[in-house]
N, C-alpha and C positions, 0 to 999 in steps of 0.2 A: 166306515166312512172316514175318510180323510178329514182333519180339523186343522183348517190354518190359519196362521196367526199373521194377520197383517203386517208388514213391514217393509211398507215401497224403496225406502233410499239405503234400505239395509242391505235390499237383494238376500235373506235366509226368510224361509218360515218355519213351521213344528218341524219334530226329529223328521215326522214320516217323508216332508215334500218340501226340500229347497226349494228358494225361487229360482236361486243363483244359477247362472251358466256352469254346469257341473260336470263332474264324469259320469257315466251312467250306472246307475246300481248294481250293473253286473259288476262292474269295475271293483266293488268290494264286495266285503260280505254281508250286503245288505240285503241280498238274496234268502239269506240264510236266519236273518234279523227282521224278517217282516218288514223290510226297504223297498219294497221293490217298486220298480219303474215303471213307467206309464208305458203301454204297446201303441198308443200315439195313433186310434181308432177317432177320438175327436175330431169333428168338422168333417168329415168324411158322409158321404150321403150314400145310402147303399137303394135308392128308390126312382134314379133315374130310368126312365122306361124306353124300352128299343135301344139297351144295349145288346151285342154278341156275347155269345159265351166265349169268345175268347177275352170281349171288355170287362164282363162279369167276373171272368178268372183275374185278370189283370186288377181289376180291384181289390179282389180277396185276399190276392198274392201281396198287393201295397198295405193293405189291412194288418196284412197278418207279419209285414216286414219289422224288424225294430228300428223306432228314429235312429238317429245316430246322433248321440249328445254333442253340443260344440264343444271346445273348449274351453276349460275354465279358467277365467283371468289368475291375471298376476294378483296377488293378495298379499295383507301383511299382519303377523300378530304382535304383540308385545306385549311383558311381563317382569314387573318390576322385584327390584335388589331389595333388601332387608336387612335392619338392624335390630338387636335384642337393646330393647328400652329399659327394662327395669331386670333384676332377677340375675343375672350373668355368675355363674359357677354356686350359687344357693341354688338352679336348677339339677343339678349334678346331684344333688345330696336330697332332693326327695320335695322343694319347694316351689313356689309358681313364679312362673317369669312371663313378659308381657314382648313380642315382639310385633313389628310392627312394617308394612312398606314403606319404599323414601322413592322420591323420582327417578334416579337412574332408572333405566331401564335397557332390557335386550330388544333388541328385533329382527323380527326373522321373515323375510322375503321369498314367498312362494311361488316359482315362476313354473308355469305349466310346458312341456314338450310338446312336440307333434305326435300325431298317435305312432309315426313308422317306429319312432325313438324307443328304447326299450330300457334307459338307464334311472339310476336314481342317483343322484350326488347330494353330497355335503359337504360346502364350501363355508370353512368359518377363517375368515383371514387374522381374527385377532391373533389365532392361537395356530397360524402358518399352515391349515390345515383344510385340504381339497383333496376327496377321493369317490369315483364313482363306481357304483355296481350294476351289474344288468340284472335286472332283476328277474329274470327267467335263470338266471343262475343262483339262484337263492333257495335257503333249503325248506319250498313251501310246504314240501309233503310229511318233512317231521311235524312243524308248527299246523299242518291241517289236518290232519290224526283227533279223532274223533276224542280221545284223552287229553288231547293237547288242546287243542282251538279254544280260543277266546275269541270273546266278542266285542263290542263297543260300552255294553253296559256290564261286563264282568269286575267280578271283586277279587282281585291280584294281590295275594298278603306274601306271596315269595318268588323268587325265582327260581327257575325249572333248570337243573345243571344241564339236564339232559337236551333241552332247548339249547345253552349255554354252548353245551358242547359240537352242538349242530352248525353253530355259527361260527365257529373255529375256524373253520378253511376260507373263510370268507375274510379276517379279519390277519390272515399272515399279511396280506401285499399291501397293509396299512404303515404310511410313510414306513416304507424300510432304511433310508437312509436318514434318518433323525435318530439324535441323540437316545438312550435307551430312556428317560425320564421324560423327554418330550413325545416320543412312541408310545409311550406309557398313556399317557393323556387323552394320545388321538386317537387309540386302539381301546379306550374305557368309552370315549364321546360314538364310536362309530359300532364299539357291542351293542350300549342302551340304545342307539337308536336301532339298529337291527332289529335286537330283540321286541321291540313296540311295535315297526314299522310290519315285521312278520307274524305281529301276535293281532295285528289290527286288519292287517291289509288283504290280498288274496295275489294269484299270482296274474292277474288282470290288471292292476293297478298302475294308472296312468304314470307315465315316465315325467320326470318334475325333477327340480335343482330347490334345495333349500338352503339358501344364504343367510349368514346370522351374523350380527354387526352389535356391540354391546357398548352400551357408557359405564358399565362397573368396571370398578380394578379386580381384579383375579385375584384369589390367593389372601382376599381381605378378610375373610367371614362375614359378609354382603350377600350370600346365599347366591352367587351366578353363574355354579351348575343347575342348581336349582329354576332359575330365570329360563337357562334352555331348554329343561325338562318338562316347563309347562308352555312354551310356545312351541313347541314340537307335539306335543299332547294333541292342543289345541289346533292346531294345521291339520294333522292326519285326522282327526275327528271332523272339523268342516269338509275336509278332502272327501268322506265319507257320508257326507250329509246326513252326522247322526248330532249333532245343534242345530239350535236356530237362536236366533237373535245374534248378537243384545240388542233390545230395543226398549227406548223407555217406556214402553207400556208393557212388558213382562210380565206378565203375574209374577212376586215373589217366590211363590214355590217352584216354579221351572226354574228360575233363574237360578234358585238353590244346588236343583239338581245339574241343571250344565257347570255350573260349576264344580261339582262334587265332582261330576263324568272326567275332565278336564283332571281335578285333583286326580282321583284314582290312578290315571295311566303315567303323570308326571311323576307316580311316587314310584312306578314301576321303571321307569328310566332311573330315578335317584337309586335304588333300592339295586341296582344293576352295578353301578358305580361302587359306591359307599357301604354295604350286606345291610345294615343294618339302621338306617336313617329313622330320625326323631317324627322326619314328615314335615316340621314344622316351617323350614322352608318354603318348600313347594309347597303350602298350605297359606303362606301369607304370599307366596309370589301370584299364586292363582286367585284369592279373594280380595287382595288389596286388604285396605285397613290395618288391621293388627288382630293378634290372638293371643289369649294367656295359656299359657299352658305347663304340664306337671307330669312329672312321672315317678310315680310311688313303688313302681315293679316295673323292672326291666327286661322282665321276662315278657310283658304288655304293652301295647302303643300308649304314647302318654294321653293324656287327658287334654282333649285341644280344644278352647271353646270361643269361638268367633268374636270378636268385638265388634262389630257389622257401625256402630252409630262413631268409632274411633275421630277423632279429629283432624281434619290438616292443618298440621305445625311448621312454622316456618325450622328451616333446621342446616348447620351448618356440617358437613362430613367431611374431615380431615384424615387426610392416611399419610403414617407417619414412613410410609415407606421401612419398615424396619419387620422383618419375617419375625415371624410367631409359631411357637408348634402349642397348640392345644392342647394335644396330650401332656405337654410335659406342663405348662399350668395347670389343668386340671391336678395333675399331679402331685405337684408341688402345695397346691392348699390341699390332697387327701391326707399327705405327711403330715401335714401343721396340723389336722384336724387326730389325725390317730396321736397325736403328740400331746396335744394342748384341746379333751375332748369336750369340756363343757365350756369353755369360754370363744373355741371356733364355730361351738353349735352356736351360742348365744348372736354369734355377727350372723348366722346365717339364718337365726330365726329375724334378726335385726330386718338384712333384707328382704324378706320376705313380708314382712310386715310393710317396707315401703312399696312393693309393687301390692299388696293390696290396696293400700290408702291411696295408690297411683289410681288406680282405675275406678276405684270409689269416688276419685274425686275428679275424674275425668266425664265420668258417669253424671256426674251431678247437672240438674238443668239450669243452674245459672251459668255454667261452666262458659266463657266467653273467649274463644282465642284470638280475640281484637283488643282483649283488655289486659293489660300488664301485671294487675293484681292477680287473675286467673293462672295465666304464663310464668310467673313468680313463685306459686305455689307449686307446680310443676317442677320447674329448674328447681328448686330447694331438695325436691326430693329428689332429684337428679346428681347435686352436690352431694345429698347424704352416702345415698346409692355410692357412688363412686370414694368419697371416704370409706367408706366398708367396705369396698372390693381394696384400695389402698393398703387397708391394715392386713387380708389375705395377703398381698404381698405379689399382686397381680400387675400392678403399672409396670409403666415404666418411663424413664427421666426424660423418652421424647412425647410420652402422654403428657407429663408434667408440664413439658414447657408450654403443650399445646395450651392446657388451661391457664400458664401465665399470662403467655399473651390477651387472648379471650380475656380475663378479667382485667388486665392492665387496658382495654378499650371498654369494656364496660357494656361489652353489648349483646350476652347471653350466659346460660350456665352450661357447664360441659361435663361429660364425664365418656370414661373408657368405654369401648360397648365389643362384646364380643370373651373372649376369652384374655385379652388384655396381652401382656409381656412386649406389647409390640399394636400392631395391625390400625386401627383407626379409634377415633373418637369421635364423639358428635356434643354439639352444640343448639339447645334450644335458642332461637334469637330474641330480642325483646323486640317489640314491636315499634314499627318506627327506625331503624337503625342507620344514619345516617351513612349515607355511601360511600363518604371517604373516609369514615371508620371500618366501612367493609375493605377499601382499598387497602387503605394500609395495612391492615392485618393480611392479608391475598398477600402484599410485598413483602411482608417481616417472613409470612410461611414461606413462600416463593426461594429464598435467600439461604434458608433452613432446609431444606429439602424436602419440604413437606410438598402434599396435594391437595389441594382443597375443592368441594362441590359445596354449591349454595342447591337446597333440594328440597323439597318438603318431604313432612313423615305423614302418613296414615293416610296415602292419596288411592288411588284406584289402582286395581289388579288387572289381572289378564286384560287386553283387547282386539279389538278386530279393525283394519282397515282393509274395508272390501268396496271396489276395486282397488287397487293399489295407486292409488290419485289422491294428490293433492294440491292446495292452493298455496301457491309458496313467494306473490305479490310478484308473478312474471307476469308478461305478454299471454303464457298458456291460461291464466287464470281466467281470459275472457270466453276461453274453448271450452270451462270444466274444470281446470288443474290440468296438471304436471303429472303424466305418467310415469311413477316409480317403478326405473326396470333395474336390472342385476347391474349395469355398466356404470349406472347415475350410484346407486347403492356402493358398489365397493369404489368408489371414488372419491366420497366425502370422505373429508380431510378429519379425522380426529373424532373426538365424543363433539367437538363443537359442529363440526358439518354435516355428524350425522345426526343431531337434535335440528340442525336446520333444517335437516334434506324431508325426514321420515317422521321426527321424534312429535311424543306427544302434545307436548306444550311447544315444541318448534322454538325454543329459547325465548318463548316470550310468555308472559301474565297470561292466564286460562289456557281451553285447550283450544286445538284447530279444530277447524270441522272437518270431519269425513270418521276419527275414531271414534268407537263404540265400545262401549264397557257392561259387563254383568253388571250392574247396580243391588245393592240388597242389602234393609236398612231393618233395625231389628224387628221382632213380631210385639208389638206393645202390649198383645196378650199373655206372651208368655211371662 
């Protein structure tokens, strides 16, 4: 028997039975996953008397027809950027680091075809990149080889060359007249999604345009490949009708696991990209909050363990606009440390000690982030943190000025986050901060070349806006909202138009109505 889980203004119930206006289960392989679709005998009365047996056949013939699903709305997901809080290059060498999400966020617009339509596209304008395939030209019969198939609840620890190599012929007519670096880009975005889209999907699979519109900078270590790897996850898995919700009445433990479901397949897109990823990305882009996490063997996934209770921090992300290679920092402190072995161990046990007493004292129940004292404690150890990545030898003179500023107004602690030489920094704020202290700093960076986001840390992960409607203080808001379609979407003007048009908080204090988030708040048992 079917068990569904209540949820009117979600439009999702359990894995087995959306509410939503959907594709039909033949449409994926929910056939093959215990999905299957209703033959739509309800309401039918088979006891009317003094029909003909040709009425009688006519019935049986309607009985035994399959409905025919409508079409399913436009929908939208989103999944937020991330920054490393504590720990930065001490994780490298075997110690724990604490990352965490910030509000930028991606978002990706799922607009349904007509059923004659036979194409799938992926149109991401940030990164100049629109290319569609038919997907009856797709190589389903490698990907559905009885060794190969995947499903919705598979555990995906590599990728398949031989899959890999399947989708080759598919990915030569990916912009061939761009730059070979920028080809490069759009032919790794358009394998992982292949590779997901053919390991998830079947070759029924309703024809649809996936639009993706991002407020992160690129190339920051803000994790937003990472950001489209899980609202792509999460698309073709509603697409599927293998989640339900969010809804705030979720039992924790489903919620757990749609999230996990979601994790899994986004790591299979990073993991496509990058060989070899930590995960920890697409592990805080998908659960929101923050994670500490360690890796003691390289040979093993690191040790990731949810911060699920994390707090929202007011937080200031500056990007210094100045390129970074991670490898060569990492680098450069593995020298210092083969050079100088017990007194670089010594800063790296240093750090490591402050992201424990981070979360120790994040952890603590008086812990208050409206109180200054709280917030102080925090930034201190944010100043330390960031002296000891200093003395590695990881800044650099436009991080530096970043923190002049910032302390020359007085109105938060800052330090490097990432791999340093270069890329961004962030800024806890003190609470209260007067606006034209925020002004003037926005002008001093402004003048400098910097970028600045005013954003919070440890807010929500993945979401869902289904239908693709919102209330945006028009005229349409007396009809419902404002239908979000692909023409309104690639038309906002900047990260500012499209936080207005789509975004979660829509540039203003709290969130809009209509998104919906996994929620999951720790087990007080454990």
């Amino acid at each position: 028997m079917t068990q569904r889980i209540a949820n009117g203004h979600n439009g999702y119930h359990a894995d087995t039975e959306p509410e939503s206006p959907s594709i039909s289960a033949s449409s994926s392989n929910a056939s093959d996953s215990g999905l299957e679709g209703t033959n739509g005998v309800n309401g039918i009365t088979n006891g009317a008397g003094g029909l003909s047996l040709n009425g009688k056949r006519n019935i049986r013939e309607r009985m035994q027809r399959k409905k025919s699903s409508p079409m399913m709305p436009n929908f939208m997901v989103s999944a937020p950027g991330k920054v490393i809080v504590f720990g930065e290059h001490a994780v490298v060498h075997g110690k724990a680091a604490i990352a965490a999400s910030i509000s930028l966020r991606s978002y990706l617009l799922v607009t349904s075809l007509s059923k004659s339509r036979r194409t799938v596209t992926l149109k991401f304008p940030d990164i100049d990149f629109d290319h569609s395939w038919n997907i009856d030209d797709l190589p389903w019969t490698v990907f559905q080889q009885p060794s190969k198939k995947k499903y919705y609840y598979s555990l995906v620890t590599e990728i398949d060359q031989e899959l890999v190599a399947a989708i080759q012929p598919n990915l030569a007519d990916v912009s061939p007249d761009k730059p070979a670096d920028v080809r490069k880009v759009h032919q790794n975005s358009a394998g992982s999604f292949l590779y997901m889209f053919l390991s998830l999907g079947s070759p029924s699979f309703p024809a649809c345009q996936y639009t993706l519109r991002s407020t992160i900078p690129i190339g920051a270590g803000l994790g937003s490949s990472a950001t489209i790897a899980v609202c792509l996850s999460a698309a073709l898995l509603l697409q599927l009708r293998t989640l339900s919700g969010p809804h705030p009445d979720q039992p924790p433990d489903e919620a757990r696991m749609q999230i996990e479901r979601i994790n899994r397949w986004a790591y299979v897109y990073e993991m496509f990209i990058h060989g070899n990823p930590s995960g920890v990305d697409n592990t805080v882009s998908t659960q929101g909050k923050a994670v500490m996490f360690q890796r003691t063997d390289y040979s093993k996934a690191p040790d990731v363990k949810p911060l699920w209770d994390f707090p929202e921090l007011p937080l200031l992300l500056v990007d210094t606009r100045t390129p970074k290679s991670t490898a060569h920092e990492v680098a450069k402190v593995g020298r210092l440390k083969d050079t100088h072995p017990k007194l670089v161990g010594s800063i790296l046990d240093a750090i490591d000690k402050v992201t424990q007493t981070s979360a120790e004292l994040i952890a603590e129940d008086e812990f208050d982030t409206k109180n200054e004292d709280s917030l102080r404690r925090v930034g201190e150890l944010m100043n330390i943190n960031h002296g000891l990545l200093v003395s590695l030898g990881v800044s650099h003179p436009r991080l530096e000025r970043v923190r002049e500023l910032v302390d020359h107004q007085g109105i938060g602690w800052t330090k490097l986050t990432g791999a340093g030489g270069g890329g961004c920094s962030i800024t806890l704020l003190k609470p209260g901060v007067p606006r034209e202290k925020l002004d003037r700093l926005e002008e001093q960076l402004d003048q400098e070349g910097y970028q600045k986001f005013e954003t919070t840390l440890g807010g929500d992960g993945v979401g869902v806006l289904w239908p693709a409607v919102l209330k945006n203080g028009t005229h349409e808001d007396e009809e419902g909202g404002m239908e979000i379609d692909q023409e309104k979407f690639l038309n906002a003007e900047g990260n500012d138009g499209v936080e207005r048009l789509v975004g979660v908080h829509g540039g203003m204090p709290g969130e809009r109505e209509g998104w919906k988030f996994w929620r999951v708040e720790s087990d007080p048992q454990l």
